[in-house]
DOLUMBA-201475 format. One line per 3 residues: number of its first residue (from 1); for each residue x, y, z negated of C-alpha. Coordinates in Angstrom, 2 decimals. Each point is the difference from the previous one (the first is absolute). Layout:
residues N
NUM = X:Y:Z; ...
end
This chain:
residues 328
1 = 10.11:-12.32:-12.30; -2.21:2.27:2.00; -1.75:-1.20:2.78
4 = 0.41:-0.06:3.88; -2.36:2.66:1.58; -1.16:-2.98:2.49
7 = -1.29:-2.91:-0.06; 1.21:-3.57:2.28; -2.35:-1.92:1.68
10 = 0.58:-2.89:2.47; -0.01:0.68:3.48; -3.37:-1.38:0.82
13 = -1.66:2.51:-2.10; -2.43:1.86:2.03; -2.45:3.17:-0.77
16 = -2.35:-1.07:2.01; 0.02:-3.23:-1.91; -1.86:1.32:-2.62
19 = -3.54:-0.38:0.00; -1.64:2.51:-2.66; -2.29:2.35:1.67
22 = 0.46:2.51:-2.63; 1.10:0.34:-3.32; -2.43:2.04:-2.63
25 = 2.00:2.01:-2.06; -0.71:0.45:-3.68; -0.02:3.60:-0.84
28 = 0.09:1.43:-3.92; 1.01:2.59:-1.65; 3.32:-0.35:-1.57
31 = 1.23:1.95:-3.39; 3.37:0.88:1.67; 0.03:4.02:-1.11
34 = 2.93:2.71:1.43; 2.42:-0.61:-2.48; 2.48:3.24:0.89
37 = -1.03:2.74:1.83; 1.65:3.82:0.34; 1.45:2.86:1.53
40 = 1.57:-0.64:3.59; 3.30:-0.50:-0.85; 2.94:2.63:1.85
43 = 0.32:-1.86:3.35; 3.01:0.31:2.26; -0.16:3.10:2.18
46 = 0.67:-2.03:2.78; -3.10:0.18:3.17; -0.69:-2.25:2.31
49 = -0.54:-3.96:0.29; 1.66:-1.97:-2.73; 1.32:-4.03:-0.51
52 = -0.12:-1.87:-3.22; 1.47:-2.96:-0.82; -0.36:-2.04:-2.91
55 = 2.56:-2.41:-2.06; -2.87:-2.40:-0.73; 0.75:-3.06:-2.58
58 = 3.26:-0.51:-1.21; 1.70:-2.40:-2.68; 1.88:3.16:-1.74
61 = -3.07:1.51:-1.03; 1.84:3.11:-0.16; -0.22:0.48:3.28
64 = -3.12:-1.02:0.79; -2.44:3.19:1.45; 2.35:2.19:1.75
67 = -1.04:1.75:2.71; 1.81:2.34:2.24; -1.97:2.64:2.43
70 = 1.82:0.71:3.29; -0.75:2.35:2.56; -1.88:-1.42:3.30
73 = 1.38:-0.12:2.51; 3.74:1.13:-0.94; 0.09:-1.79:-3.04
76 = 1.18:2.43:-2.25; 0.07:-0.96:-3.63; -2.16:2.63:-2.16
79 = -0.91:-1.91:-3.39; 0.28:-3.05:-1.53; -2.19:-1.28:-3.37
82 = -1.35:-3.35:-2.11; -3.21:-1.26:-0.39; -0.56:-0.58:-3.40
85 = -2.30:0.85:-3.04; 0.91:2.23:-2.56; 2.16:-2.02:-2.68
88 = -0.73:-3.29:2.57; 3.16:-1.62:2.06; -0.13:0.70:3.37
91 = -2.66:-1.36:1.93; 0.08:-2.24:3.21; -1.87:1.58:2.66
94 = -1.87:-2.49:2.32; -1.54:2.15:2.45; -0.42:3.77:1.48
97 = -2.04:2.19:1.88; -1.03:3.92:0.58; -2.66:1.87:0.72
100 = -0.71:3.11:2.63; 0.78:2.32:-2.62; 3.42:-1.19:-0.03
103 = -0.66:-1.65:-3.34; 2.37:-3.23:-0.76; -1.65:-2.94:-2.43
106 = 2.66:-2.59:-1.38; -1.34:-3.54:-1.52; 1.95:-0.24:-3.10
109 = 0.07:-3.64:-1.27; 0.30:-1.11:-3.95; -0.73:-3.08:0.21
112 = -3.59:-0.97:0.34; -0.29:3.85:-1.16; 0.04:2.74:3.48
115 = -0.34:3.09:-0.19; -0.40:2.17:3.54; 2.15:3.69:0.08
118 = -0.94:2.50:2.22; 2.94:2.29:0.99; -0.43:3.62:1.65
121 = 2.10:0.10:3.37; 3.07:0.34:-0.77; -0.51:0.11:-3.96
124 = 1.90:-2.69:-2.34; -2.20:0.31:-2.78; -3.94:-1.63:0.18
127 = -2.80:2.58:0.15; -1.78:-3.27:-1.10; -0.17:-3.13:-0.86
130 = -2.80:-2.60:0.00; -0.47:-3.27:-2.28; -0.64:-2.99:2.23
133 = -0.58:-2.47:-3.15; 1.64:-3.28:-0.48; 0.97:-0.79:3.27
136 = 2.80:0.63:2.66; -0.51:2.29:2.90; 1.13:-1.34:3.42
139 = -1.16:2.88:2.11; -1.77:2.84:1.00; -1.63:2.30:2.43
142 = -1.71:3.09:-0.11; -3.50:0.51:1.75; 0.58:2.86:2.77
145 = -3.81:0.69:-0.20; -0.19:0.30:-3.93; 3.12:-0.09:-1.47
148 = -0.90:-3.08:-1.90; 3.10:-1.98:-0.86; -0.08:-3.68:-0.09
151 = 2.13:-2.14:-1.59; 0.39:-3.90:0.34; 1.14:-1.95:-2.79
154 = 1.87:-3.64:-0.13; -1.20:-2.70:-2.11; 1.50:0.15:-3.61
157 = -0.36:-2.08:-2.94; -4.10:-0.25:-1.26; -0.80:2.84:2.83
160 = -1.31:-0.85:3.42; 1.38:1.70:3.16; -2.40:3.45:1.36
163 = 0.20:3.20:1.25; -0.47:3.15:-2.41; -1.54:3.23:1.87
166 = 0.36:3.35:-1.57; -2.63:2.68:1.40; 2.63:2.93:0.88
169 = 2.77:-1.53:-1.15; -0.74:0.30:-3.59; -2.32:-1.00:-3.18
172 = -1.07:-3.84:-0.16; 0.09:-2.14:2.49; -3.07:-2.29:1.57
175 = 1.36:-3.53:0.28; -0.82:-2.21:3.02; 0.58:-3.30:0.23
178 = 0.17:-2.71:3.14; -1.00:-3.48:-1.14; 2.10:-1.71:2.45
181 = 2.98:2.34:-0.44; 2.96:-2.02:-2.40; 2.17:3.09:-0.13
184 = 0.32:3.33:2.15; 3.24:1.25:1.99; -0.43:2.99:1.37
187 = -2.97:2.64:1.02; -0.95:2.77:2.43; -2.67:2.52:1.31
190 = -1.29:0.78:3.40; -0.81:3.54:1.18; -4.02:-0.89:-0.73
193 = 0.98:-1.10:-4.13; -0.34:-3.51:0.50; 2.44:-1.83:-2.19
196 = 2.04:-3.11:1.81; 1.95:-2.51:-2.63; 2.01:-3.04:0.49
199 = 0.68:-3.20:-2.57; 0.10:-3.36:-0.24; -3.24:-2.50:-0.87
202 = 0.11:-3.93:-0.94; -0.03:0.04:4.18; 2.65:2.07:0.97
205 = 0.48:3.57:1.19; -3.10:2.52:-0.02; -0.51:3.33:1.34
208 = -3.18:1.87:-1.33; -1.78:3.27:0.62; -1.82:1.81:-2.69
211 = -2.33:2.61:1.90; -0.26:3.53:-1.29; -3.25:-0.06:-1.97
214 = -0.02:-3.83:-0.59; 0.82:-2.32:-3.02; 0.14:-3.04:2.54
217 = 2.77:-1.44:1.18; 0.19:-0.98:3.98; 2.32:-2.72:1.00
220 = 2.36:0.78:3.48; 0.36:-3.03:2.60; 3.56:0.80:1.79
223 = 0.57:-1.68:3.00; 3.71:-0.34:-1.10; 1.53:-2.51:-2.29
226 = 2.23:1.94:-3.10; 2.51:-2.18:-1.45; 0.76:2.53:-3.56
229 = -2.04:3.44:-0.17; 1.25:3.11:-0.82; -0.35:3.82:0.22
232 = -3.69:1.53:1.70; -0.29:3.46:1.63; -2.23:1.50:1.85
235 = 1.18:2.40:3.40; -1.39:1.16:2.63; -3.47:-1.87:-0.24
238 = 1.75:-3.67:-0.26; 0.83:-2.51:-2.97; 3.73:-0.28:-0.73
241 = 0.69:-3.23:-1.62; 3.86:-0.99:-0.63; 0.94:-4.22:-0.15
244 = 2.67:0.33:-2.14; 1.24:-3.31:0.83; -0.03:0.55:3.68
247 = 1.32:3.43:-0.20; -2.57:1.31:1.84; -2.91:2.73:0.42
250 = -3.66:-0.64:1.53; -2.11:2.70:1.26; -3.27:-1.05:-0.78
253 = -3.24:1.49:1.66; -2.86:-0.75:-2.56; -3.55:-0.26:0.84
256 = -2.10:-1.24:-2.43; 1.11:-3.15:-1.93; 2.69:-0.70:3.39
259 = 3.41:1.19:0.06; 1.78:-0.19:3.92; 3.40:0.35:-0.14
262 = 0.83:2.47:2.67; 3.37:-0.02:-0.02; 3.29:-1.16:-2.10
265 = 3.00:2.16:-1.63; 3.36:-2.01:-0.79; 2.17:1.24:-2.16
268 = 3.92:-1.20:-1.04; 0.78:0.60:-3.42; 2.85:-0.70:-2.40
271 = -2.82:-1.36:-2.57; -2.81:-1.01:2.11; -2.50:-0.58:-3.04
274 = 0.24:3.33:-0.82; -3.92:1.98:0.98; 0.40:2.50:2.91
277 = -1.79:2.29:-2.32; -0.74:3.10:2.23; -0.21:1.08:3.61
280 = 0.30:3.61:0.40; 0.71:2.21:3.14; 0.61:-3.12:2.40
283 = 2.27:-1.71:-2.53; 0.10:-2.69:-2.43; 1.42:0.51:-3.37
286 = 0.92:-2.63:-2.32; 2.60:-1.15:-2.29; 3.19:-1.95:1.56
289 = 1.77:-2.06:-2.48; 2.81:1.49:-1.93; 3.45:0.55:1.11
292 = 3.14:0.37:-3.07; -1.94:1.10:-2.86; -2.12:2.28:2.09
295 = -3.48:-0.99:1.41; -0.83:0.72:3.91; -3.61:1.20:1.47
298 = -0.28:-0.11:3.60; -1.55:1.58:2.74; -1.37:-1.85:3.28
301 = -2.64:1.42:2.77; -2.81:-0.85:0.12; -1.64:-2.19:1.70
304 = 2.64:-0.45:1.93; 2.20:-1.90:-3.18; 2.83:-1.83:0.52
307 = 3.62:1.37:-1.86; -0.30:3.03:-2.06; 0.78:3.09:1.59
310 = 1.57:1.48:-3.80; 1.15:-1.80:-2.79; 0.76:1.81:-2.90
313 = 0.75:-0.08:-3.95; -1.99:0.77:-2.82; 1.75:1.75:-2.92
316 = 0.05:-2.04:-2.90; -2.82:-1.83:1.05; 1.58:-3.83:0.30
319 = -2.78:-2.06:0.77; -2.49:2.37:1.92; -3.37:-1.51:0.09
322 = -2.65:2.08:1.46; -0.61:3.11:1.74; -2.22:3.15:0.51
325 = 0.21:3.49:1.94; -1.61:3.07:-1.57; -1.16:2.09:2.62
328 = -0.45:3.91:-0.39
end
């Protein structure tokens, strides 16, 4: 069975509980190599901002990887495709983000084998796809200053949990490593490149900053108490960190190794431990449980929260599980 996308942890668990300075991170050269790359494939004709959403896991394999790209914010459908290697079953995809080119990159999961796609806007075929060894993508997030994509990977079988980095979003990636890090959820860049992941340790939840230039891992002390991490993102110069469990958003102002919650988004959702996945425009956009055979994303303000202001289903998507706008 695949995972959760979250991880429990009693209520008493506290960030700023943990008591690591700073965590060095091991960085090496890995022989992950572009294993596909080609023409941009014909993308839809269609202009302006797009929404993906992805089938994720599911126990038919068969119809695991579908994605279906909708038109933001009218929600036209314009193409649907599967994740998958050539002469491979479909893929579960664990994870999504884009670029400011428009660009789309899908974590495609084969069991302790991922593999990242990157998707023109619009397009249903990968312009490229890039090898991220024997272990199983969780995430990723593209560097606005560099394009560098990173991806975080969960802990699987002999492998130990990091975070690949591909300069430009291609080639081999640099692999970093956080000592007190168990596993790694989710990931996200400020507007300056620094790189903010969350996780569990032996301690409870972490959030960590990796700065732009650095191989060093810096520890963040929130004055808040999470009771199961989810989703990051950064907006508008603040720390978005989701609680799963509590079904709720904190606005984090980060200075250094502190993070001060500023202020706290709460959303209701028909499946509560699903991520929140993206804010876009003053909304929220994330995946809504699934309602007779069809799944449901929904749409809240933000940070105002509270019900959803749309609710609407996802063609042949059943069990939606996360969520990214292409802009153009």
């Amino acid at each position: 069975m695949k995972r959760l996308k979250f991880f429990y942890l009693p209520l008493t668990t506290c960030i700023a509980a943990v008591t690591l300075a700073g965590c060095t991170a091991s960085q090496i050269a890995a022989p992950q190599t572009v294993v596909q790359s080609g023409a941009i494939g014909t993308p839809s004709a269609v202009k302006g901002d797009l929404l993906y959403v992805d089938e994720g896991y599911r126990s038919k394999q068969s119809q695991s990887g579908r994605v279906a790209i909708y038109t933001f914010p009218s929600m036209k459908l314009v193409g649907e495709f599967q994740v998958s290697k050539p002469a491979a079953p479909p893929a579960g995809t664990t994870g999504m983000c884009s670029d400011a080119h428009g660009n789309v990159f899908i974590a495609g999961d084969y069991d302790q084998n991922a593999a990242i796609y990157e998707y023109a806007h619009g397009g249903t075929t990968p312009i490229a796809t890039l090898s991220d060894g024997n272990y199983d993508a969780n995430d990723c997030a593209v560097d606005p200053t560099t394009g560098n994509l990173a991806v975080v990977n969960y802990v699987t079988g002999n492998t130990t949990a990091n975070i690949s980095i591909y300069q430009n979003a291609q080639g081999n990636p640099t692999i970093y490593t956080d000592p007190g890090m168990v596993n790694y959820l989710s990931c996200t860049y400020d507007s300056s490149g620094n790189l903010f992941v969350d996780g569990s340790t032996s301690g409870g939840i972490e959030i960590a900053e990796l700065p732009a230039g650095s191989g060093t891992f810096t520890n963040i002390t929130l004055n808040a108490r999470l009771e199961a991490n989810g989703a990051l993102l950064w907006r508008d110069d603040l720390l978005l960190i989701q609680d799963q469990r509590a079904a709720a958003i904190y606005r984090v102002r980060v200075s250094g190794s502190s993070g001060t919650v500023v202020g706290k988004t709460r959303i209701r959702q028909k499946a509560p431990t699903t991520e929140f996945d993206y804010v876009y425009k003053g909304e929220i956009i994330a995946p809504d449980g699934d309602k007779k055979g069809a799944g449901r994303v929904g749409i809240w303000p933000y940070p105002v929260g509270g019900n959803p202001t749309q609710v609407f289903s996802v063609d042949k998507i059943i069990n939606p599980f996360s969520v990214t706008i292409s802009q153009r």
